[in-house]
N, C-alpha and C positions, 0 to 999 in steps of 0.2 A: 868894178863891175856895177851897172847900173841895178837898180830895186827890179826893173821889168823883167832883167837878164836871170835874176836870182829867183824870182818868180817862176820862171819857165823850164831852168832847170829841175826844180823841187816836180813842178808837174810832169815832166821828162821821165824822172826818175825811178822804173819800176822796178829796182830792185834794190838791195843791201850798196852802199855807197859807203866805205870806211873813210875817215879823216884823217889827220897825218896823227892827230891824238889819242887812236887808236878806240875812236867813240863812235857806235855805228848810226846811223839815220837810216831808216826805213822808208823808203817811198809812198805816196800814197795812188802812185798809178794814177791814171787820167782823170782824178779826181781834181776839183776846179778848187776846194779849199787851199789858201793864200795863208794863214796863219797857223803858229803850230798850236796842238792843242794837247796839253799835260796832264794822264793818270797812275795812282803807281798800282802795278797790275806784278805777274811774277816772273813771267818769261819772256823773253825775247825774241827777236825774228818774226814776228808778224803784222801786217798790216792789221788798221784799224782805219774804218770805214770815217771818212769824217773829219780826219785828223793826222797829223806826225807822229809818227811813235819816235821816241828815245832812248836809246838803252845806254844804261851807263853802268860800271862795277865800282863800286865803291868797298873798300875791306874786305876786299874778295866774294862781296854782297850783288851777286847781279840782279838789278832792277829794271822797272821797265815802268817809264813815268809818261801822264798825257795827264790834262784838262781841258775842261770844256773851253771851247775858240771862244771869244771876244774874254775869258776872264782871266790869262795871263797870258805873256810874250817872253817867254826865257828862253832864253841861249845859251852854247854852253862853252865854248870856245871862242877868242881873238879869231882865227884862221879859218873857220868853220867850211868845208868845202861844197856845202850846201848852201849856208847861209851869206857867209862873208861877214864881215865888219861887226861882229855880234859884239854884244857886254860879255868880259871877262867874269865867268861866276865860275868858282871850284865848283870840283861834282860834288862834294858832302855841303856844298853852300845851296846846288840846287837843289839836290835831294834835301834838304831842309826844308827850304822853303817851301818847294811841292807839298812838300808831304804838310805841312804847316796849314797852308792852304785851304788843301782838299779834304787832309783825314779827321780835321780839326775843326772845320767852320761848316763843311760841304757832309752830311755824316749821309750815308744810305740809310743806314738803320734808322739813325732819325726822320726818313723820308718814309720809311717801312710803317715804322710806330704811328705818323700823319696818317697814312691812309688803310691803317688797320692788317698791312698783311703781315703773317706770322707765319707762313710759307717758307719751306726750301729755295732756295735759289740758285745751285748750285750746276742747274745747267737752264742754258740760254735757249729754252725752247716756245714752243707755241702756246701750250695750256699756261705756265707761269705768265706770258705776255698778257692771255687773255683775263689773268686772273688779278694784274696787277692794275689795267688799263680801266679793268670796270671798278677797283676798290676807288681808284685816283677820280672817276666821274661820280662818283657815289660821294664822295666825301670833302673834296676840294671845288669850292663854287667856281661856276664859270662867271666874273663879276668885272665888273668897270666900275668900281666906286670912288677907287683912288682920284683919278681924276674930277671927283664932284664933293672931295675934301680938302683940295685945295693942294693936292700932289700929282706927282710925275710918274708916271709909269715908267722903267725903263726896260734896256735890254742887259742890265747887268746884273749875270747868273746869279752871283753872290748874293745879290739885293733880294732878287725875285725869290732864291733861298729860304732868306732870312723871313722872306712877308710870307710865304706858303706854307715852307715847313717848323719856320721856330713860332711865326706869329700868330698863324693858324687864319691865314686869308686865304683868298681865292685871287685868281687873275683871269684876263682876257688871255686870246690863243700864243698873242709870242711871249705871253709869262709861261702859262699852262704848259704848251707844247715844248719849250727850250727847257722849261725845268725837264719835261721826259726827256727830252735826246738825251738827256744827262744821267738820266735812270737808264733809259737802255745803253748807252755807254759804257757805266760803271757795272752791269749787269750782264757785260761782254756777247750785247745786241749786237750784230752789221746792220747799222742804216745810214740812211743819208737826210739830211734835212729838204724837204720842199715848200717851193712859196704856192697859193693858190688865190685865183680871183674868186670871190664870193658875188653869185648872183644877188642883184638889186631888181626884185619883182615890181620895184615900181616904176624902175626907169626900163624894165625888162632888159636887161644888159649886165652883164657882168660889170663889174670895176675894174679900170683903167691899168689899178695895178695890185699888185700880190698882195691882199690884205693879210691873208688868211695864211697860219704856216702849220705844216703838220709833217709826219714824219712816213718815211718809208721804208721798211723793217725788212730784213729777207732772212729767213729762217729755213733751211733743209734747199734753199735752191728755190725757193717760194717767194715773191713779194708779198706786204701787206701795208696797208695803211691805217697808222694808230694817228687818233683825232681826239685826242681828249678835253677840247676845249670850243666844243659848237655850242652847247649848249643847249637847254630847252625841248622841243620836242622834235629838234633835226640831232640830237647828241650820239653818236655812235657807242656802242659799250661795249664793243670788243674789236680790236683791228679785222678792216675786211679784204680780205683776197685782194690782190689786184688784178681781176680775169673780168673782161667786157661780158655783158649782159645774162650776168648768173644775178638773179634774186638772193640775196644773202638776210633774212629773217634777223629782227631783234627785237628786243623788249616796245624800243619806240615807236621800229618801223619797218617797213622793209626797202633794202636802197640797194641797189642798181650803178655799177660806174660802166660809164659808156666809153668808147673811143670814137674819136674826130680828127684822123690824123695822126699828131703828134699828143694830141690834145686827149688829157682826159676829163669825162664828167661824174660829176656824183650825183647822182638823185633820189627821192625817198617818196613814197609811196605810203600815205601814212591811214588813218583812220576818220571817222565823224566825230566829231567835236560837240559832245552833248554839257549844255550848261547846264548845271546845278541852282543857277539865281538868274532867274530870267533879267531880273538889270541888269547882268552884265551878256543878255541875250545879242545883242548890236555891237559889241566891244569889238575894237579895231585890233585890240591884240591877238585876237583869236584867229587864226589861218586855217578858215574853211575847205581850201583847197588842198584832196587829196593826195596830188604828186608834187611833186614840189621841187627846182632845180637849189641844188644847197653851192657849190660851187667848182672850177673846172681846173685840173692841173698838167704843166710838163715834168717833166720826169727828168729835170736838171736838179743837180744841188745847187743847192743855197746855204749862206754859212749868215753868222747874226747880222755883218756891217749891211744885205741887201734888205734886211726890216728895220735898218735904222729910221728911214724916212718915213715910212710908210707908219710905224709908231709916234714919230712927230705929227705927222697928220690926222692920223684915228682921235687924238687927244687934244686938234688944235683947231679944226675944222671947223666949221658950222654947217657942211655939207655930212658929215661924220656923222652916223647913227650914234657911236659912243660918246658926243658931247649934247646929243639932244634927247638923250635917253640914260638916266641910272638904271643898270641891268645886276640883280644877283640873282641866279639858278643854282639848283642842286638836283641832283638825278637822288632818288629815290629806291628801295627797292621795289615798290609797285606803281613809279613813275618819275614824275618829278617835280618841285615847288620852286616858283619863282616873282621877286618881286620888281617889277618894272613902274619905276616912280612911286606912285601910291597902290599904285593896282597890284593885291599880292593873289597868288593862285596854287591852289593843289592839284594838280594834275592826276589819277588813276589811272591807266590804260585799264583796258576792259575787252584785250584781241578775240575773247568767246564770242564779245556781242559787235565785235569789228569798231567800238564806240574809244573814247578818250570820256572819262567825267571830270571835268571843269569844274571845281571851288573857287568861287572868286570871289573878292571883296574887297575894297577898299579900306586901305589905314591912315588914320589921322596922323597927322606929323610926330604925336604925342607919344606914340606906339611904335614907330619907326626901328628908333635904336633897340628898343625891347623887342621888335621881332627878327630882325637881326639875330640879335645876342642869341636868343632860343636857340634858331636855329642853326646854330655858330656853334656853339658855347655846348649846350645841350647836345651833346656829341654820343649817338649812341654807340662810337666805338670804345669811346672811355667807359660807358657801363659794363660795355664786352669784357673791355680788361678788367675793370672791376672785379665780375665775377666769375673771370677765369675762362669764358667763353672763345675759343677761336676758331670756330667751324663757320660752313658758309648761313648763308642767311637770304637768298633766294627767294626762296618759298617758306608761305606763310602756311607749315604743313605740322603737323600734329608732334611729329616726331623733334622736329626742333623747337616746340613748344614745351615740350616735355623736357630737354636739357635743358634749357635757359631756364623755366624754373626752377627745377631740381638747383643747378650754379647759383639760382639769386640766394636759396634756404642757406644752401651750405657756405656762402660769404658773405651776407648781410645779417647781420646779429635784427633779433627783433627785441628793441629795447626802449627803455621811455626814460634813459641816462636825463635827459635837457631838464626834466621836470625839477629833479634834484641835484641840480648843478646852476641853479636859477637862470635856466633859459626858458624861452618860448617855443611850445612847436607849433609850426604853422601850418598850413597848405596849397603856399605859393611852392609852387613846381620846383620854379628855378631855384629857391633857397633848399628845398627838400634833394632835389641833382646835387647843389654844391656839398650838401652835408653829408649824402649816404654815395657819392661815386667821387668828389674831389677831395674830402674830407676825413672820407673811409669811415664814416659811423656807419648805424645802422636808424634804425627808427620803427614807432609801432605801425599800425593795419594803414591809417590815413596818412602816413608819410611811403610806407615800404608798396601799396597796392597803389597809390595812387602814382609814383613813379614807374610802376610795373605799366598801369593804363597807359602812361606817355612811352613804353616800350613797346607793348600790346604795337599802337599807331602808329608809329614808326616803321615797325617789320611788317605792316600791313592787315595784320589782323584784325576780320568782324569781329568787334565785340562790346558790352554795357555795361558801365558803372553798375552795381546794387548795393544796397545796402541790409546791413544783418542785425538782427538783435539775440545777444553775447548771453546763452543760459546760466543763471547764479544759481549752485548746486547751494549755497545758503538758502536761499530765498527760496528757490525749487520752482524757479518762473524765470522766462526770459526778461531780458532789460524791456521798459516802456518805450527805451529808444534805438533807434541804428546805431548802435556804436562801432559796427565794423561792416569797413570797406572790402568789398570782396568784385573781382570782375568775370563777369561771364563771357564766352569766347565762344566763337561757331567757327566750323571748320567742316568741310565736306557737307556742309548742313545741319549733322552733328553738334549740342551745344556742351557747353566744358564750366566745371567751376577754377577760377585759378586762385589761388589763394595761397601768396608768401610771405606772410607775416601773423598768423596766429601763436607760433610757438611753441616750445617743451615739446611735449609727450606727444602733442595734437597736432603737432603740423604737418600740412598733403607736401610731401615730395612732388608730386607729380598734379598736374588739374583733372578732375574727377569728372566722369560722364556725368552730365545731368540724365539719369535716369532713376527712376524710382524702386527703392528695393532691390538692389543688387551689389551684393558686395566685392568691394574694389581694395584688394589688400595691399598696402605699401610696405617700406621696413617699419615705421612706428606702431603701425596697428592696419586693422579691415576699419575701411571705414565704411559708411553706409546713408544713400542720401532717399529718407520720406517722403511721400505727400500727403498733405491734408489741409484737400480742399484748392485753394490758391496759395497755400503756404509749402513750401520747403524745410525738410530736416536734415541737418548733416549730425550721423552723429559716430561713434569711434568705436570699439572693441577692441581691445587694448589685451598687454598679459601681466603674468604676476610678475609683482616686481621683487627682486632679492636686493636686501642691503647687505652692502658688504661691512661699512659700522654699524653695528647696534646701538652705538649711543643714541641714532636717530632715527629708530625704529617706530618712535612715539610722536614724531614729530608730524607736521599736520602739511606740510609741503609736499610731501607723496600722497599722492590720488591712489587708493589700492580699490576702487570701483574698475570694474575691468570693462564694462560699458556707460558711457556717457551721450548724451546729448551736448551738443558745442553751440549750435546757435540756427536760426530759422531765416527766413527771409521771401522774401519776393520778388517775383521778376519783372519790377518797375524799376524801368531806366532813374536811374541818381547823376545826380551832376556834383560839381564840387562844393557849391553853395548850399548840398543837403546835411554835408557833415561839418559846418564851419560852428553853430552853435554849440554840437555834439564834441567837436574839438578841444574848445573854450571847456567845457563842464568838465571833460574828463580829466586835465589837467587842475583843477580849480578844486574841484567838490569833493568833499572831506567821505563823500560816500563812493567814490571812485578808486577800483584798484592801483590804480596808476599813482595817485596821491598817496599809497599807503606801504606801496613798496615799490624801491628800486628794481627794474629785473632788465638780465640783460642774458640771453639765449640763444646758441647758435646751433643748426644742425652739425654734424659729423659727418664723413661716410661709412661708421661704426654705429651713431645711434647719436647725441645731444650733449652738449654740454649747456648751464645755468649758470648762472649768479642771481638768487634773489634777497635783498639783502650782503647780509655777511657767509650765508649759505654757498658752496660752491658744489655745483654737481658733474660729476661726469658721468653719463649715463651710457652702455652701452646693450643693444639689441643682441636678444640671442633667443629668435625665433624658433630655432632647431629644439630648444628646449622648453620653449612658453614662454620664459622669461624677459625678464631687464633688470639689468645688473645696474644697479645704484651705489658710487662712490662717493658722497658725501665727508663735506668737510667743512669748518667754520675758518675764515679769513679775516685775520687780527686786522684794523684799520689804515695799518701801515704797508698792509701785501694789498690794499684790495686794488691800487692802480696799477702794481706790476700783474695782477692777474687780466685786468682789462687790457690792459699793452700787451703783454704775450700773448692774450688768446685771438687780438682784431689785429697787433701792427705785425706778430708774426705770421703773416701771408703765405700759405702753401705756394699759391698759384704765383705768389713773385718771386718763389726760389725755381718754381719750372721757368718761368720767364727768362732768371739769371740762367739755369741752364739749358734753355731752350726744346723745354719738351712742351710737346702740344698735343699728345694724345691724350686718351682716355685714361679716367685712374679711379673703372668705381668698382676695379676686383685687384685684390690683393693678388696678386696673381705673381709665377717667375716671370714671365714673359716683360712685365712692364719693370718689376724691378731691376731684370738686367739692362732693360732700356734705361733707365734713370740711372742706375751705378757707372753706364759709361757716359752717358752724355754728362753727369758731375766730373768724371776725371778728365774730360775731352775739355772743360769749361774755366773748374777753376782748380787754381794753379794749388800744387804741395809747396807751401813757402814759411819761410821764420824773418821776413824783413822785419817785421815792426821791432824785434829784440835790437836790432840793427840801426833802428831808426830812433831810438831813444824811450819806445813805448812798449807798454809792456801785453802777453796775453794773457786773457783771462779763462774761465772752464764759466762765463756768466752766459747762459743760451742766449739771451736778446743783446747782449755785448756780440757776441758773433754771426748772429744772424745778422743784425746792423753791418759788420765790417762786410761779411761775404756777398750777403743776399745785397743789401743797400749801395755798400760803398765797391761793391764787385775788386774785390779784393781777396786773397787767397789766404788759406792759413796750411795748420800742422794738423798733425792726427787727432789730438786732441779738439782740436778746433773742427775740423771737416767733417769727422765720420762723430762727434757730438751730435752736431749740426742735422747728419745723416740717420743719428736715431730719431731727433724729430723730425724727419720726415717719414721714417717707418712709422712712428707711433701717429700722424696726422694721418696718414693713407693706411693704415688697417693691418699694416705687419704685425706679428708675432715675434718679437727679437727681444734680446738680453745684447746687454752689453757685456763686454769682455776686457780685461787686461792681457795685454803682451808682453813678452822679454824679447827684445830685438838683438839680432847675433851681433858681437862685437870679431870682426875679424884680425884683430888684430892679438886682441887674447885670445882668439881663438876658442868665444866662450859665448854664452849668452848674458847680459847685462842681467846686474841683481835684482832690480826693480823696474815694474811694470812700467816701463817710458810708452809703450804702444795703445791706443784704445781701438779696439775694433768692435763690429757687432755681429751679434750670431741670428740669421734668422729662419724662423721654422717655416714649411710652406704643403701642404698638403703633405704633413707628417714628416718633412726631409729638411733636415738641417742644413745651413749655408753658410759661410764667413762672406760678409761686406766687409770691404776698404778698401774706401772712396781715398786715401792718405798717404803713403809707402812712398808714391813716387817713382822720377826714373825708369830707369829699366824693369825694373821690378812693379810697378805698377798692375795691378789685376785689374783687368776691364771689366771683367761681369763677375758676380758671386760665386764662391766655390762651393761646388759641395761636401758637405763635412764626409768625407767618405778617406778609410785609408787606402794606398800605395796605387792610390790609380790617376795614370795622368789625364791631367785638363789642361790642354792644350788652347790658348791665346794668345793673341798677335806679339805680347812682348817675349813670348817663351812658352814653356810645357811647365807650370805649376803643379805640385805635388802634396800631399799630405801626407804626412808619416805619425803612429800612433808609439807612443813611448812610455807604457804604462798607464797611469791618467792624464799624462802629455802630451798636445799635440806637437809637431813641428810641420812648419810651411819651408818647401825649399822650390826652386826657381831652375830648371835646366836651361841657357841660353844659346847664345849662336856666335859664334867669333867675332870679334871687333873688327872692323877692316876702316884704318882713319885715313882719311882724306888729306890731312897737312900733315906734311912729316914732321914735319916741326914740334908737332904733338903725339908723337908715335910712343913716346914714354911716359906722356901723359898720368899721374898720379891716381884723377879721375876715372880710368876709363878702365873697367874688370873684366879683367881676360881671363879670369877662372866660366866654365862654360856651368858648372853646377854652382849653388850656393845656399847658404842653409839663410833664411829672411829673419825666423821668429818663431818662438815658440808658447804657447800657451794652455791655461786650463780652462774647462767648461765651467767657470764659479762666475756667474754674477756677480758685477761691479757697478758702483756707483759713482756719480759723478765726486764725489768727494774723496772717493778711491786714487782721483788723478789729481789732486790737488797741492800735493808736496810735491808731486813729481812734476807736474807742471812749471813750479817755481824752481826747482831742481836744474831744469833742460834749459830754464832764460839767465840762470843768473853762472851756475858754475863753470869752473874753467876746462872741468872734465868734461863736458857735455860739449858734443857735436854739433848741436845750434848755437853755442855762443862762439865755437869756433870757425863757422862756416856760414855767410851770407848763401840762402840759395831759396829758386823759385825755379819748379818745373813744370810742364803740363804736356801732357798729352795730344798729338796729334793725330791726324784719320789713320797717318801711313809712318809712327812715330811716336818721338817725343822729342820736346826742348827742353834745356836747362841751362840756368845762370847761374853759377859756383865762385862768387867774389867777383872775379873779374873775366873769367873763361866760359864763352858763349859756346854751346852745344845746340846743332842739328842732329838728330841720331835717325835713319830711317831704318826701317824693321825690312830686313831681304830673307824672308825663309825659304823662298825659292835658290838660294844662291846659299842659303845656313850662315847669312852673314847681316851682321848692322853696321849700317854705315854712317862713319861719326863725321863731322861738317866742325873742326871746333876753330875758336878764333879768342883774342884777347879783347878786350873792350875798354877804349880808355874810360877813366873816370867820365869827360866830358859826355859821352855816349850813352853811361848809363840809363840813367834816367828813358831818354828814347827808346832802345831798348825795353826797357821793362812794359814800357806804355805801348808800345806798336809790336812785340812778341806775346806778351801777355796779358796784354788789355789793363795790366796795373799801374796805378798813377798813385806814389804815395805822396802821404801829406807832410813827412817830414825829410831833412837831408836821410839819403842812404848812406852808412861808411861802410863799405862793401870789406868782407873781409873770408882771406881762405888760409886759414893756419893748418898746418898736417894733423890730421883726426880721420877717424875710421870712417872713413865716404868714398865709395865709390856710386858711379851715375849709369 
């Protein structure tokens, strides 16, 4: 059979086409794509816009594998009645390699993490597209630089990958736009890829040929057109309809797609172009013309081999804009910045006043890479993550000013570590960025306010450096100098103090109305801002504070003045060049607080913790009563860097990351805690591998914070719901920790000693059990309430409490087993009793050293169920899995039907490993010896 014959078939073919291999191929209907193209997805039987779909069973594993066209050609049979004359690959050789591929090199999430979204995705609709289209122009430059470094652009996915998403570059439209098809692909979009001629305004004529490639998206029955790589001030920032002559409004412009036939066009309608520096009043880059033809397409697909050429030429030309022009752009959230050769530009839109404001200027060769790098490098979605931030960022409005500050107090420590560590602090930007967002320090007023001002600019916000001079309640007189950077902010016309780096007792949560005489109460205290004269007063009102040690009742670190004065200032604009002397002294001069103590300070969302000196304070508000509760303590020399590491590398916001929570967390509230108890057991896995792996567990919190939160890796109860009390004590819970006696069914008894750790936590007067650990089928999704003989009913079952004198007991009513391979119908694993008694326990507080023999107990003995059983389970939406030495479990939850249905299979040695990494996201660091000796488990 000729290549053409094979061809025409595949296009032919609108339906399900079995092989004599019993492998099915899927048609792609009169779609013009020629090559197959490989994802692994879960189900089978459906087309995919674009591409071949594959389905193959492997170990009774049905899959369903594609990528992206031009980055692989597998086949899967000799005799393929599709293909013909293919390479011989087994299916577990392709299903390897696929997955090798795409899960391993090609990551979405890592695409996610690029372009800042932190968004569900779990259905393939409109608002996600729009949402994902505008993070991708916000953040990914549209750039041609490769070519004027002395490289190749290409059209190979993998490459374009690796420069976008690992290497953190930009590209022109067929990097930009083929990396999307490959997001709405794996995102399970229907589109089709198209080419587009780009008008040439000066030869008034399109181009000859398809320069331009963008995609075509169909949602609900809808066409649209996502364009994420035009660029400049024609950039589109959300896909637009594909309907003739509706005005569709955007941040840039307003564009227009016309028909002509077959023929479509795009055009934009944009605004007046007002310069900011009249030398660049004449500038040829500047497109005075308000409509503007951007460029015209057909409604064919297109697959990568028809922009092969058309990329050799854009990059080879001398007719090519792109080799007579170095172009980097970024869309902005209140426009966009772009450097074309030397000419670098800030663009505003301004759609009130119908105007664009033009910043323009030219950079010296000198300044080039450095302004690059800023605006590369200087990522304000990594400050996002930094400080825990993942809502939108839109609008430059009061309310999202007020979070982002509150985020920077409560994760950027305000400290002056460098001074006494013999570093320099400085106030170049970029070193001050790398230190407090790549770095994770913190730093004081002219490192933490002055990164704040390059965020301020960023999100768009009016507003002015000032500077303040810092009240010595010694001296009873403000400082001679501005020692502190503070920035003012206007919004609605309205002006704002912002200020997140003062510290302790005194720092604003939140930026304070400049207005005079009116109190503005936060958790710390009321504050209260002066006038007199042209001078400003901020100053605090504070409550009593109670020590809970007395030994440091006498000490001179608690301010017991319940009003203060903090500092003064005026509202003359400061530049950087006002605090660089002031910098220099404060670290140098022996009459400087900074030079006289170490301090390092972070808010809470309970109230503050310190370190000044060897001093350690936890400090917590309790407005209700007047108070603040002071827990002070001294820190021998040898604890004082474990206290600096737990208090900055243990990250709240990077165990929601590991389990992917993104709401709000500033009320201790049920509501949020049962959201956080399941998304932990949805997340990470109840597992004992490391006993298995030669390594041993420990009860050390930042030993498992590291394995779970860092190395996202699973533990035991011990280890999880540990874990889980530092997250109740970091968000404001009220909890004790608890010991368990887990039921041994084989003795038909409960075990002598506390093997279980759970927590107990209070919430508006009502007691709850968390645990986040158990596992299996028995797994509790949300908190129970400690209440007796009443069921609480959750998706793995009807949980129970029973009270037994001062005893409690947790037992489990379940649903019938119904197993899917008979083969495993006698299955050891799997508990056909429908009630079962879990654990029982008392209300005594325990401490972590309570679990410390037991701990060593459960890894090392022969009698203990974890040295006799490899296993790792986790929970799913509609379920759970579990791997039991060698015997792989799907178990799906049917209450409709009072039945779960168990999926179980054998898993050779070789497979392992795979397994564990593509089921539950675990990848260990040492050989597994998987092991399932008979011991009292069931799953």
């Amino acid at each position: 059979m000729e290549r053409s014959e094979k061809r025409s078939i595949r296009r032919d073919c609108s339906g399900v086409v079995p092989d004599c291999h019993g492998v099915t191929h899927i048609g792609s209907g009169s779609s013009s794509v020629t090559s197959p193209a490989f994802v692994v997805v879960e189900t089978p039987n459906e087309s995919v816009c674009g591409g071949t779909v594959v389905s193959t069973k492997t170990s009774g594993l049905l899959s369903r594998i594609t990528s992206p066209e031009g980055l692989v050609s597998l086949h899967l049979h000799p005799y393929c009645t599709i293909c013909g004359n293919c390479t011989p690959l087994a299916k577990t050789e392709l299903l390897l390699s696929v997955t090798l591929i795409l899960r391993s090199t090609m990551d979405l999430g890592e695409y996610f993490k690029r372009i800042g979204f932190t968004g569900l995705y779990d259905k393939a609709d409109l608002a996600t597209l729009f949402t994902v289209h505008k993070l991708h122009v916000m953040n990914v430059p549209f750039e041609n630089l490769s070519m004027h470094c002395g490289e190749r652009n290409t059209m190979d996915l993998k490459v374009i990958y690796e420069k976008i998403v690992v290497d953190h570059r930009g590209g022109w439209c067929c990097e930009n736009n083929l990396l999307f098809s490959w997001v709405l692909r794996e995102m399970g979009y229907k589109f089709i890829m198209l080419g587009a001629k780009v008008f040439n305004s000066v030869k008034n004529e399109y181009t000859p040929m398809n320069a331009h490639l963008i995609n075509l998206v169909e949602i609900d029955g809808k066409p649209y057109i996502a364009d994420v790589s035009f660029g400049t001030s024609s950039q589109i920032w959300c896909p637009l309809e594909l309907i003739a002559d509706k005005d569709q409004p955007q941040p840039t412009a307003v564009f227009r797609l016309l028909r002509d036939g077959e023929n479509w066009i795009l055009e934009k309608t944009g605004r007046k172009p007002q310069i900011l520096n009249e030398n660049f009043a004449h500038c040829s880059l500047i497109d005075k013309s308000l409509k503007k033809t951007m460029y015209s397409f057909l409604l064919k697909p297109r697959n990568v081999d028809h922009f092969l050429e058309t990329s050799e030429y854009l990059q080879d030309s001398s007719e090519s804009l792109f080799t007579q022009k170095s172009i980097c752009s970024l869309q902005t959230p209140t426009g966009f910045r772009v450097l074309v050769g030397w000419t670098y530009s800030e663009v505003t839109f301004n759609p009130q006043e119908d105007t664009d404001l033009y910043d323009i200027r030219e950079i010296p060769d000198s300044e080039i890479e450095a302004l690059l790098k800023e605006k590369s490098t200087m990522d304000l979605k990594q400050y996002f993550k930094r400080i825990g931030f993942t809502g939108l960022y839109d609008k430059a409005d009061l309310a999202t000013l007020f979070t982002i500050h509150e985020l920077h107090v409560m994760s950027v420590p305000f400290e002056n570590l460098s001074i006494h560590c013999g570093e320099r602090k400085t106030m170049d930007l970029e070193v001050i960025y790398k230190k407090i967002v790549l770095d994770h320090r913190g730093g004081w007023c002219c490192e933490n306010n002055l990164l704040f001002s390059w965020v301020l600019r960023e999100m768009g916000y009016k507003f002015t450096m000032l500077g303040a001079k810092v009240f010595d309640s010694f001296q009873n007189e403000y400082s001679p100098m501005n020692t502190h950077l503070i920035n003012l902010v206007e919004i609605d016309g309205k002006p704002y103090i912002a200020d997140v780096s003062y510290g302790v007792s005194f720092q604003i949560w939140h930026p304070l109305e400049l207005i005079a005489d009116k109190d503005q109460p936060q958790p710390p205290g009321v504050f209260r801002l002066l006038k007199d004269g042209e001078n400003w007063i901020l100053e605090k009102t504070g409550r009593k504070l109670l020590l809970q040690n007395k030994a440091f009742a006498s000490r001179n670190l608690t301010d017991k003045s319940l009003s203060k004065a903090m500092f003064s200032f005026l509202l003359t604009p400061r530049s950087v060049d006002h605090f660089l002397e002031t910098s220099e002294y404060l670290q140098t001069s022996s009459e400087s607080v900074y030079t006289q103590k170490s301090i390092c300070s972070l808010q809470t969302p309970t109230g503050y913790r310190a370190l000044i000196g060897w001093n350690y304070s936890e400090v917590t508000f309790n407005p209700q009563e007047d108070t603040d509760l002071y827990d002070i303590r001294q820190i021998p020399d040898s604890e004082i860097e474990g206290v600096l590491k737990e208090k900055s590398t243990m990250d709240l916001r990077e165990y929601f990351k590991r389990i992917g929570f993104t709401g709000l967390y500033d009320k201790a509230d049920l509501a949020t805690l049962c959201t956080v108890h399941k998304l932990h057991v949805m997340n990470v896995p109840f597992e004992n591998l490391s006993i298995h792996c030669g390594e041993r567990n420990t009860m050390d919190l930042e030993v498992i914070y590291k394995k779970i939160v860092v190395d996202h890796r699973g533990g035991w109860c011990c280890e999880n719901n540990q874990l889980f009390s530092w997250v109740l004590k970091e968000m404001g819970y009220k909890y004790t920790m608890l010991g368990a006696k887990v039921f041994n069914i084989l003795k038909n008894d409960f075990n002598p000693i506390e093997s279980h750790l759970i927590n107990l936590v209070e919430i508006d007067g009502k007691p709850y059990i968390a645990d986040v650990s158990y596992g299996v089928s028995c797994q509790i999704w949300h908190p129970l309430e400690l209440i007796a003989d009443k069921d609480q009913p959750q998706p793995p079952g009807v949980f129970r409490l029973l009270k037994d004198g001062e005893r409690w007991i947790l037992e489990k009513t379940g649903r019938k087993p119904l197993i899917q391979n008979q083969a495993f119908a006698t299955c050891s694993l799997v508990d056909k009793r429908l009630t079962k008694t879990m654990y029982s326990f008392l209300l005594m507080q325990r401490g972590v050293d309570h679990f410390l023999k037991t701990c060593d107990f459960l890894q090392t003995s022969a009698e203990s169920l974890f040295t006799q059983k490899s296993i790792c389970s986790l929970q799913t939406t509609t379920g759970f899995k579990a791997l039991v030495g060698w015997t792989y479990s799907e178990v799906t939850f049917n209450p409709q039907g009072d039945t779960d249905l168990y999926d179980i299979r054998e898993i050779p040695d070789s497979e392992i490993e795979a397994v564990l990494k593509e089921k539950f996201q675990v990848t260990l660091r040492n050989k597994l010896t998987p092991i399932n000796n008979k011991a009292a488990y069931k799953i």
